[in-house]
C-alpha positions as CSV (number, residue, x, y, z in Angstrom):
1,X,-12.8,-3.9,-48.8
2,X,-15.0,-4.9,-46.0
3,X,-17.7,-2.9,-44.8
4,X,-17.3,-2.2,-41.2
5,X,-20.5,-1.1,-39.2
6,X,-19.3,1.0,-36.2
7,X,-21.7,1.6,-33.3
8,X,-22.2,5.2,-31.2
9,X,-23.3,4.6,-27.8
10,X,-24.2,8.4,-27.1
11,X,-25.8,7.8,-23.4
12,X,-24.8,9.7,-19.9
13,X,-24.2,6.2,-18.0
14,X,-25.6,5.2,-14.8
15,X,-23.2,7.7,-12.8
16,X,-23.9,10.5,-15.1
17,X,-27.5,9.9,-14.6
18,X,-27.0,9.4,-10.8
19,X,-25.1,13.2,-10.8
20,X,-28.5,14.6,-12.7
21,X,-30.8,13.4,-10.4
22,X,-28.9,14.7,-7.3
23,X,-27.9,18.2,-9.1
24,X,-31.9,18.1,-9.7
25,X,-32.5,17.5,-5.6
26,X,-30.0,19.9,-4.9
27,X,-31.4,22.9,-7.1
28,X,-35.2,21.3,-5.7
29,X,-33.9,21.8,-2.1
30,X,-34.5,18.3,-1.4
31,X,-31.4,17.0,-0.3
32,X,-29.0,19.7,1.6
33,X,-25.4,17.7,0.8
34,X,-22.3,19.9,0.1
35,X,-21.8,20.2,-3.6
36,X,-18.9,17.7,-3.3
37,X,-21.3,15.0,-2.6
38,X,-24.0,16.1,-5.2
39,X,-20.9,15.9,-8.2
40,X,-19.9,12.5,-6.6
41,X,-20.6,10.3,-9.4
42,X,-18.6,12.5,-11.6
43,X,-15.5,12.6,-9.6
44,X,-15.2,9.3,-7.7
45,X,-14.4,7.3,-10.6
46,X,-11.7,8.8,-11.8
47,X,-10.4,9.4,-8.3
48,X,-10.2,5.6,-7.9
49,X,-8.4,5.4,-11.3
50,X,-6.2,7.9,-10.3
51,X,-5.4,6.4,-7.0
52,X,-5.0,2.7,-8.4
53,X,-2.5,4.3,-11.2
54,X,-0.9,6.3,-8.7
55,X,-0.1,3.1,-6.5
56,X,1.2,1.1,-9.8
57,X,3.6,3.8,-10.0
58,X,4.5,4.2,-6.7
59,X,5.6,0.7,-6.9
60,X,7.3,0.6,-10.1
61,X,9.0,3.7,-8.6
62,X,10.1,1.6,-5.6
63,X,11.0,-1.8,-7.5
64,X,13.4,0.9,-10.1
65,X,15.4,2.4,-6.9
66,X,15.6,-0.5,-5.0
67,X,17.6,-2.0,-8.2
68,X,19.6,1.1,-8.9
69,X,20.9,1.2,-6.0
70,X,21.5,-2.3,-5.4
71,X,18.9,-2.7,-2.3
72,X,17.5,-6.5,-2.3
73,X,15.2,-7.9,0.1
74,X,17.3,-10.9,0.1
75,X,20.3,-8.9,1.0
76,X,18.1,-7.3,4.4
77,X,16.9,-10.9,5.3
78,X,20.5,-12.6,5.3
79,X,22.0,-9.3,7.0
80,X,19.3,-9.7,9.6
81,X,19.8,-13.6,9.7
82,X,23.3,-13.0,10.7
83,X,22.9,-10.1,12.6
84,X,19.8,-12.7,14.3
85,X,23.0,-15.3,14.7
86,X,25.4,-13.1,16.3
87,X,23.1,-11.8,19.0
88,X,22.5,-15.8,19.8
89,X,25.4,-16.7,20.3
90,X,26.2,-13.4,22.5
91,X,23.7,-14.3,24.3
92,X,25.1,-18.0,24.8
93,X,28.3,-16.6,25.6
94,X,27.2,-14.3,28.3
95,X,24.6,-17.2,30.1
96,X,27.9,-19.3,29.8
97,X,29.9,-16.8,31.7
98,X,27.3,-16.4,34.0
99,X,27.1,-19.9,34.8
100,X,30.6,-20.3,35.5
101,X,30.8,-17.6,37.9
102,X,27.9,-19.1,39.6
103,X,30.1,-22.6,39.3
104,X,32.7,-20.7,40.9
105,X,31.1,-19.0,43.7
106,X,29.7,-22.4,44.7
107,X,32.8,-24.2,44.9
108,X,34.3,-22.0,46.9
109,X,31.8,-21.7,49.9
């Protein structure tokens, strides 16, 4: 068998050092911040873990109901591609009608 060194980093961090010093200013009276902001460096990081995971799963969440129930966004564009086709040719329709009535009041005057 191999021995295997293994290293303990026991240290607070940057942001654990960051939360001393403004505890420290806080207790001093040096700095009047609301203790949400003094404990800021020991919450904010895994706030923004929690919110990145958070959006991960809200997406997977999305992606896993749009396939059980059988919603594509392929399906919406080519619904709204037809739905965009039939309201064309309405509208060519109705301009063609108008024209001809126009045709007709001109013709007989």
């Amino acid at each position: 068998m191999a021995n295997k060194t293994v290293i303990h980093h026991n240290s607070i961090g940057f942001l654990g050092l960051l939360a001393l010093i403004f505890i420290t200013l806080k207790l001093c009276g040096v700095i009047a911040w609301h203790w949400v902001w003094v404990l800021a460096p020991l919450w904010a990081i895994p706030a923004i873990q929690l919110l990145v995971v958070g959006g991960v799963l809200g997406c997977a969440a999305l992606v896993a109901a749009c396939t059980l129930f059988g919603v594509w966004l392929t399906d919406a564009n080519s619904k709204g591609k037809k739905a965009t086709k039939a309201a064309t040719l309405r509208r060519q329709r109705t301009q063609k009608k108008c024209s001809d009535s126009r045709g007709a009041e001109k013709s007989s005057e």
